[in-house]
N, C-alpha and C positions, 0 to 999 in steps of 0.2 A: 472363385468368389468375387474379382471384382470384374468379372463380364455382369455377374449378375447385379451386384451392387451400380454398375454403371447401365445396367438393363433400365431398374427400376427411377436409378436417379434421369435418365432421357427420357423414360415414359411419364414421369412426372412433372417433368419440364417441358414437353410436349402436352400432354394432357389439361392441366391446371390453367395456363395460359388461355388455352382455347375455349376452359369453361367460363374463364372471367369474361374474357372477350365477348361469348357468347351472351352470357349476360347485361353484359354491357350494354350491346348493343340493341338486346333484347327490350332494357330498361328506357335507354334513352331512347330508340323508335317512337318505346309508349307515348314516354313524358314527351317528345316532339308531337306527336300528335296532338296527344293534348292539349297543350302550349298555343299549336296553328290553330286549332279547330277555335278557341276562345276568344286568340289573337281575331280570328277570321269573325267571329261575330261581334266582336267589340267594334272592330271597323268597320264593318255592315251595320251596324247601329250608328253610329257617327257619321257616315254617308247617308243614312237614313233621316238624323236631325239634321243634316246640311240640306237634304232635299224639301223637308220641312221649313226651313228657314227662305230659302228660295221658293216656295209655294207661296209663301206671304212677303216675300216682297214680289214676285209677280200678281198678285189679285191685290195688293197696295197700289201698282204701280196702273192695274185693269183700271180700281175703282178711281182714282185717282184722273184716270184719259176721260174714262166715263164722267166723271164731277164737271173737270173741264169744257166738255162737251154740248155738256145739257145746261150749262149757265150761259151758254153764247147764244143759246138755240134762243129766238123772239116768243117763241110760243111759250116757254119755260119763264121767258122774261118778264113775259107781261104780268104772270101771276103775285108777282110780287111789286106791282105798280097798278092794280084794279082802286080803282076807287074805294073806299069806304075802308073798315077795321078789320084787323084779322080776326075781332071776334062776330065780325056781321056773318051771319046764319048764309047768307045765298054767295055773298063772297069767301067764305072758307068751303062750300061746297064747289064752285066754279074751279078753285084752287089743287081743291081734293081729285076733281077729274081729271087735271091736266096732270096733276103726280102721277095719278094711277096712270096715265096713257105712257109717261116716259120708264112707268118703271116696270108696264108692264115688258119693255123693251130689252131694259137694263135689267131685271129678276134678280134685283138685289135685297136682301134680309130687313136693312133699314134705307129708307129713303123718307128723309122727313125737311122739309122746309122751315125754317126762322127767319122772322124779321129782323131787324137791326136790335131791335130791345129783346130778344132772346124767345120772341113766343112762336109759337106752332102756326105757321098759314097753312102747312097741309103735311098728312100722314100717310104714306103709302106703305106703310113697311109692310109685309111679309112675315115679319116677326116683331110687334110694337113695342117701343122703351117704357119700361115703367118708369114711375116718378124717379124713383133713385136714379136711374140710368140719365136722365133728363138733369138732371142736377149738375150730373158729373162735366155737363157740356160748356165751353167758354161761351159766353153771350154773347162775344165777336170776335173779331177776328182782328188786332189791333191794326199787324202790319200788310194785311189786305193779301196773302198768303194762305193755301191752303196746308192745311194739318193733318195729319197720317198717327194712328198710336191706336191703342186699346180699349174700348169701352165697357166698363164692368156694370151691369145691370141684374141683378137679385138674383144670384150665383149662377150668371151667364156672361160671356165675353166675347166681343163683335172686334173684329177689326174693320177702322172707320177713318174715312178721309171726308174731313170737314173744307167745305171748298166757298170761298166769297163770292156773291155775283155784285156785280159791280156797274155803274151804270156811268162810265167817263171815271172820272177821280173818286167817286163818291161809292159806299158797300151801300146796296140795300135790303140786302139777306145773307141768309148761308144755308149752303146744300149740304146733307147731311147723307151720307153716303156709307153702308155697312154690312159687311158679310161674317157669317156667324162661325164660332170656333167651337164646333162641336161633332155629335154623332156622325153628321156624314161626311165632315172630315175627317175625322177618325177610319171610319172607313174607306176612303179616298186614298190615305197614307197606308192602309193595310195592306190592300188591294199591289201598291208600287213597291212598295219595301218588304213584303214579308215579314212585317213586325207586327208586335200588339204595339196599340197607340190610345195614351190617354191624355185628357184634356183636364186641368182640376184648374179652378176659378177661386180662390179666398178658401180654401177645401172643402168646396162640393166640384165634384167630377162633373162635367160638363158634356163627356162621351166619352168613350170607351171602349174599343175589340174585347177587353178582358171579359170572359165568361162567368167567371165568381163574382158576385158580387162582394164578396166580402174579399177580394183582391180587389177589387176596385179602393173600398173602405182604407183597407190597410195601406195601398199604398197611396192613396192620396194624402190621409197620415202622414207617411214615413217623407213625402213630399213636400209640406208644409214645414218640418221638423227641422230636415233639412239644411231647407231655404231659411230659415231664421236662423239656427246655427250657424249660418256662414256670416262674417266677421264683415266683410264689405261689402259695397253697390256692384264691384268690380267683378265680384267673388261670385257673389247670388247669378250674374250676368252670364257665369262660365259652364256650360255643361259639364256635366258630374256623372261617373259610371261606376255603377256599384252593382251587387246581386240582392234582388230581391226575393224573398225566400216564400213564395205563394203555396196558397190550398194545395197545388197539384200535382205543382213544378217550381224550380227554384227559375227565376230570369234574371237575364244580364241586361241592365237597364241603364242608358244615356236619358238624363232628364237636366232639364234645364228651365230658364225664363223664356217664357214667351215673344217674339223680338217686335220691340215698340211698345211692351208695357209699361207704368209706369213706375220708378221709384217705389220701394215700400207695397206694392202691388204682388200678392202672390199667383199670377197668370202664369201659370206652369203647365209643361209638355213633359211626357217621357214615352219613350220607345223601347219595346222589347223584344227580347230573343228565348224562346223556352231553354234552358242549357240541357235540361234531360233531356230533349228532343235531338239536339244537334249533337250530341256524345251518345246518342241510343246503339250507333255501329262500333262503339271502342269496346264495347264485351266481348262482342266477336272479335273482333281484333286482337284483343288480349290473349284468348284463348287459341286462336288461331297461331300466335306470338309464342305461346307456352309449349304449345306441341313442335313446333318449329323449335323451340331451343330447346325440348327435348330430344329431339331426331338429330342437332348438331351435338349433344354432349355424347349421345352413342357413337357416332360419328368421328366427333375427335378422339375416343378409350380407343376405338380401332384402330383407327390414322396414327395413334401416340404408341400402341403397339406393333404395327409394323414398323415403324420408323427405327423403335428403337429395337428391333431384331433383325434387321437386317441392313440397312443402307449406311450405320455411323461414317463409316472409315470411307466407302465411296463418297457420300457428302461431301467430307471431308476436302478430297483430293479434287472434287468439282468447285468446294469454295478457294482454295487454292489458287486454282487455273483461273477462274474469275476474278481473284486478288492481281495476279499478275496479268491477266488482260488489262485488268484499269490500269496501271503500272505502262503501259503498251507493250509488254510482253506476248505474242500471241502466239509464241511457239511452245510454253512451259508444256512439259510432259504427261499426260495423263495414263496412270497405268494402271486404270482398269480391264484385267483383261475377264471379267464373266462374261457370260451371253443373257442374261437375262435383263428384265428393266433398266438395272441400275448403268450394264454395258452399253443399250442402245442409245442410255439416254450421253452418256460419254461419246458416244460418236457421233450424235447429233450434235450434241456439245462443240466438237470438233469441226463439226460443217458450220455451225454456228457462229463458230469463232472469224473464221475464214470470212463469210461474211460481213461480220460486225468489222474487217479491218477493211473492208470496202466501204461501208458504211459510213464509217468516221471518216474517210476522206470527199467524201459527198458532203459532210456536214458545210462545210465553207461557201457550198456555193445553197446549200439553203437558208444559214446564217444571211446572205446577200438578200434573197430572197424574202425575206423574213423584214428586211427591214423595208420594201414597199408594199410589203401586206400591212403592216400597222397604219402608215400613211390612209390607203386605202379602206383601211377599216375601222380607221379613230373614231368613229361614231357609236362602235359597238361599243367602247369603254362607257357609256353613260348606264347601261343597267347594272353592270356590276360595282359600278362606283356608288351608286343609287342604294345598293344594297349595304355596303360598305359605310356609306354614310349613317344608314340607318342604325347598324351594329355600334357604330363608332358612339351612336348620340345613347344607345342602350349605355355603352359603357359609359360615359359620361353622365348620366345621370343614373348609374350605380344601380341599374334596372337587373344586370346579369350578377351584382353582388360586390361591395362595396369594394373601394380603390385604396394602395396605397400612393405615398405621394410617387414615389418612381413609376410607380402604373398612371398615376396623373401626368406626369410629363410624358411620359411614353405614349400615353391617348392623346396629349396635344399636338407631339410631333405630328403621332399619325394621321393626325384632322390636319393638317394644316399641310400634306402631302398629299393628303383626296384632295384639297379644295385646290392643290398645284395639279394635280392630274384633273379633276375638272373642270378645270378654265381650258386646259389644251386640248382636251376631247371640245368640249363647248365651243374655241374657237375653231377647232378644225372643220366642224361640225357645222358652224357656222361660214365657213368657205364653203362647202359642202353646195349649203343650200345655196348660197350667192349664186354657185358657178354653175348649176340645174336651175338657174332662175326660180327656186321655191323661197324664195326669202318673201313671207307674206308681213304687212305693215299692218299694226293696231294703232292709226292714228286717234289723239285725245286733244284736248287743249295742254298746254303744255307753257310752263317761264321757260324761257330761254335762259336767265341766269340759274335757275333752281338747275337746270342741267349740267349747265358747266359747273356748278360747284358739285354735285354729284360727281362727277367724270373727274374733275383734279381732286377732290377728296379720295379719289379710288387709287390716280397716279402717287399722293402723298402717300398713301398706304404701303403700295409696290416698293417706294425709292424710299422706302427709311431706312436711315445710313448713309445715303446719301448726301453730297454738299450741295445740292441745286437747288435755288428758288424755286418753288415752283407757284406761278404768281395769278392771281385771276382780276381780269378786267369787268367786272360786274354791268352789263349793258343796263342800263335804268329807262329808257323812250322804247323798248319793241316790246308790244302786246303778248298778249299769249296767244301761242302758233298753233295750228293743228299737225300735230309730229308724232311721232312714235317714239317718245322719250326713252324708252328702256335701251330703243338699238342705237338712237342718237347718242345718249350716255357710255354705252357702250364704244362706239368709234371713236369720239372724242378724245374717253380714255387712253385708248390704243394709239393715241397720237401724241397725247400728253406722255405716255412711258417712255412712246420710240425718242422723244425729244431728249428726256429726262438721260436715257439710258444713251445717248451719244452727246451729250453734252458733261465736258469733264467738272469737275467740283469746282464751287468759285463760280459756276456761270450759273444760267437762268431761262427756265421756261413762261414763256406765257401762253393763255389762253384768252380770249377777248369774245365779243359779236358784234355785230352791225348791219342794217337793215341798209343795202343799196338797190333802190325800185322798189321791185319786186322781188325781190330776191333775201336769204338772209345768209349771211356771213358768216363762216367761224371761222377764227386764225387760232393757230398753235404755231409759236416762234419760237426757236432757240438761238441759243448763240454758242451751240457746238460748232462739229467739224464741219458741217456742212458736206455736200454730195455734190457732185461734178455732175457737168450736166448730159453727159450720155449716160450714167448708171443713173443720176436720175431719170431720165425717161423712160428707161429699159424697169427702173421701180415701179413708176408707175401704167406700166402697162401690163406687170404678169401677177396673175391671180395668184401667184405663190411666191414669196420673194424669198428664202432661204438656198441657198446654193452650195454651199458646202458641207456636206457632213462628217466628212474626217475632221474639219477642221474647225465643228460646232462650238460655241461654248454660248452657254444661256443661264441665266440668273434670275431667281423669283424676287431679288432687291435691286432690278432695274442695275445691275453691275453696270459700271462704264465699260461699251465698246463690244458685250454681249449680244449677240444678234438676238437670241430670242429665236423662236420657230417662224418667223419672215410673216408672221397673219394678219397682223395688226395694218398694216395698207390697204390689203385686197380686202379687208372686211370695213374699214370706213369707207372704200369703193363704194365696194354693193352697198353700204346703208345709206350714202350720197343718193347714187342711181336709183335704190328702189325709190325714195322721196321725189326722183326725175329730179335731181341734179348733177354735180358733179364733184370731185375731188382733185384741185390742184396744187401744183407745191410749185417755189420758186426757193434756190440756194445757189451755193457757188463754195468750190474748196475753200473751210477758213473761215467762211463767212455768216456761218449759219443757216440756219434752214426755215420757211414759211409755209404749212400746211394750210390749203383752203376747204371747208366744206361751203361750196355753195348749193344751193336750196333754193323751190319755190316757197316763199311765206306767205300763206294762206290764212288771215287772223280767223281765231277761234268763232266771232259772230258771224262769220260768212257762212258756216257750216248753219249755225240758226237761221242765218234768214233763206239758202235757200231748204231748210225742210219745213220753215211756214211756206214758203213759195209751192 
């Protein structure tokens, strides 16, 4: 009676288990898919309005070269200095042909010339402003600058860069310059994103993919509603993703403001995704899902009834042996003597075991091993920290289901351990490239001071807890440089910590600059231990400066006397060199230490004048 009693209780503990499980997994496959697929179109709609927003500032920036272009030209110029009125009949048609010849060029929507007092010398549009649209337009131009924004014209909307021609100091017109925000944008955007795209203007829809008209209606509607429903300028300005629930199909819709419309202007975009269309294969999946967890729960009734008629008591004596292998035991006894499955697999067990005490004595030297594949491979950690990050920020905005406060601390620990494993992958990452020479420079104009206070705001962060000054010399006489501030920021920093981090409490870091010729300056000085001058030299000359690993010790609070992973040198190196400079240090045991970035300084208007040149 209790073979059977323990028959039924193994088979039900075998069995029950595997149903759940099978369910489980059957449940959450679903709900993951579901979950991606949604996820997957909500971000394809958001990279959709990002491409949209980029669409219109590059045909801002077209009309804009184009504006510029045609006010310099003399044939363009003269029109607007002909003798007589801009209402004289032979000089507004003289005027009228020379528009038409520049725009037959330019094939823009609006191209319309003004005098200085706001009237029409000539029309070439393409598509002509009615009176309302003409209203809307500033009669000059005060500070002799041209203007880029939205033009609303009897429920149509133009993107329009208004441009001065100018004759010496003096404005004698303005170019009026405009391409239209409708049907074949809309389909322009369809064609690239695979979305429906619609355009609504004050709420009438301006173009449209959507095939209902009465999706059109509705959601231009639900568009308007919206955008006055939202509380701020800020608010209305923010893209919003909601399901729109149409004639045919329900869509998942990013809509937003239009970019450069103005205040109080209902100029709105939205883009969409059919969701019935993009979930059309989870039926089959589901069903495919169902039949698969039913072929596992026959599966496990079988599995759950052999187990528990015949293998108990050998399990047993194989979990045993396995308890005492981990133990290091690897002679315990197995006295299985069947010949059948449970015997073979006991003897294989036994070869096994044999094995696995070979095995564990290998471990030591792939533990070795192990530790310059990470080196080697520090780079790979940026996707799954990526991934990590992003989980991290679900939980933190309570996206996966609200937090208690030990789950909130628990989440800040663990962000604030990515962003310590991210700086190390980042910096390693960043020797990486130095030492393949791929370190590529996105120079800008750039303060020299706005940098260094970046770069020591970053070192005050690292050393809090800290006793060190950490002090900055604000240079106030050197221009703004053409530099790649993000990697200069970067080095600095890593000089500012290495300071901080060997200079004991009570003392002090500075960072400074100074423009010597040609050249631009940055010191980091401390008044730690300072470095002697053969391990200085031998620093600065190896792209890796860490040398001991048994004997590491590293601190994310800039700890006193902490090497840190040795990167911080070789990577203000390479951002010295790739700029075509150099990085020097001058110290002495005791005395402290003086980091140089020296640099060509290239002022920010030389880059101007040679691209007029």
């Amino acid at each position: 009676m209790k073979g059977v009693r323990l028959h039924w209780k193994i088979l039900f503990a075998t069995v029950l288990p595997l149903f759940g499980l099978t369910a489980a997994v059957l449940w959450t496959v679903n709900r993951s898919i579901t979950d991606q697929v949604q996820r997957n179109v909500r971000e394809d709609l958001i990279r959709a309005a990002s491409i949209f927003g980029d669409m219109l500032g590059a045909r801002s920036e077209e009309l804009a070269i184009a504006g510029q272009v045609i006010v310099q030209d003399p044939k363009f110029f003269s029109i607007l200095t002909l003798p007589g009125s801009a209402t004289d009949p032979q000089v507004r048609a003289t005027a009228e042909g020379v528009a038409g010849d520049f725009n037959g060029i330019t094939q823009a929507d609006l191209f319309v010339v003004f005098d200085t007092k706001g009237r029409v010398v000539a029309d070439a549009s393409r598509d002509p402003l009615g009176e309302s649209g003409r209203r809307g337009l500033p009669s000059r131009l005060d500070d002799g600058h041209p203007r880029s924004g939205i033009l609303v014209d009897r429920g149509r909307h133009f993107q329009i860069t208004q441009t001065p021609v100018l004759a010496g100091p003096r404005m004698v017109g303005v170019l009026l310059l405009g391409a239209g925000i409708g049907q074949d944008l809309a389909e322009r955007l369809r064609t690239l994103t695979r979305s429906e795209v619609t355009f609504v203007s004050n709420g009438v829809v301006t173009g449209s993919t959507l095939e209902a008209s009465s999706d059109r209606r509705t959601l231009a509607a639900m568009l308007s509603e919206r955008a006055t429903n939202r509380t701020t300028q800020e608010a209305r300005a923010e893209a919003s993703v909601f399901t729109f629930p149409g004639a045919t199909s329900r869509y998942i819709t990013v809509a937003g403001a239009i970019r450069g419309s103005a205040p109080g202007e209902e100029q709105l975009f939205a883009v969409q995704r059919s969701l019935d269309a993009e979930t059309a294969f989870l039926s089959q999946m589901r069903m495919k899902l169902l039949e698969l967890g039913l072929l596992g729960a026959v599966l496990s009734l079988g599995l759950g009834y052999v187990i528990s008629r015949g293998i108990t008591a050998p399990v047993r004596t194989l979990v045993r042996g396995a308890e005492e292998m981990e133990r290091g035991n690897y002679d315990y006894p197995l006295q299985v003597r069947s010949r059948d499955e449970i015997g073979y697999l006991a003897v294989r067990f036994r070869d096994m075991r044999q094995q696995q005490r070979v095995y564990v004595k290998s471990l030591e030297e792939v533990a070795r091993l192990k530790g310059d594949f990470i080196d080697v491979a520090s780079h790979e950690l940026r996707t799954p920290l990526s991934v990590l990050k992003g989980f991290l920020e679900l939980l933190s905005l309570e996206r996966l289901g609200p937090l208690t406060p030990n789950q909130r601390e628990a989440t800040a620990a663990m962000e604030g351990s990515v962003s310590a494993l991210t700086r190390i992958a980042e910096d390693a990452w960043r020797v990486a490239q130095i030492q393949s020479r791929r370190l590529v420079l996105a120079t800008g104009a750039h303060d020299v001071g706005s940098i260094l206070e970046e770069a020591v705001g970053r070192a005050r962060v690292a050393g809090r807890g800290r006793k060190v000054e950490v002090r900055l010399l604000r240079p106030s006489s050197i221009p703004q440089l053409l530099l790649d501030g993000p990697r200069l920021v970067e080095a600095v920093a890593h000089l500012v910590c290495n300071g901080v981090r060997f200079t004991p409490d009570g003392g002090s870091v500075t960072a400074s600059a100074a423009l010597d010729g040609e050249d631009l300056l940055i010191h980091v000085a401390d008044t730690g231990e300072g470095i002697a001058a053969d391990r200085l030299e031998k620093l600065l000359e190896r792209s890796f400066a860490f040398r001991d690993t048994l004997n590491h010790h590293s601190s994310s609070t800039l700890e006193y006397g902490s090497e840190g992973l040795g990167l911080g040198i070789p990577i203000a190196r390479g951002v010295a060199e790739a700029h075509g400079g150099v990085l020097t240090a001058r110290s002495g045991a005791g005395s402290g230490s003086v980091f140089t970035l020296r640099i060509p300084a290239r002022p920010a208007f030389q880059r101007n004048q040679e691209e007029a040149a």
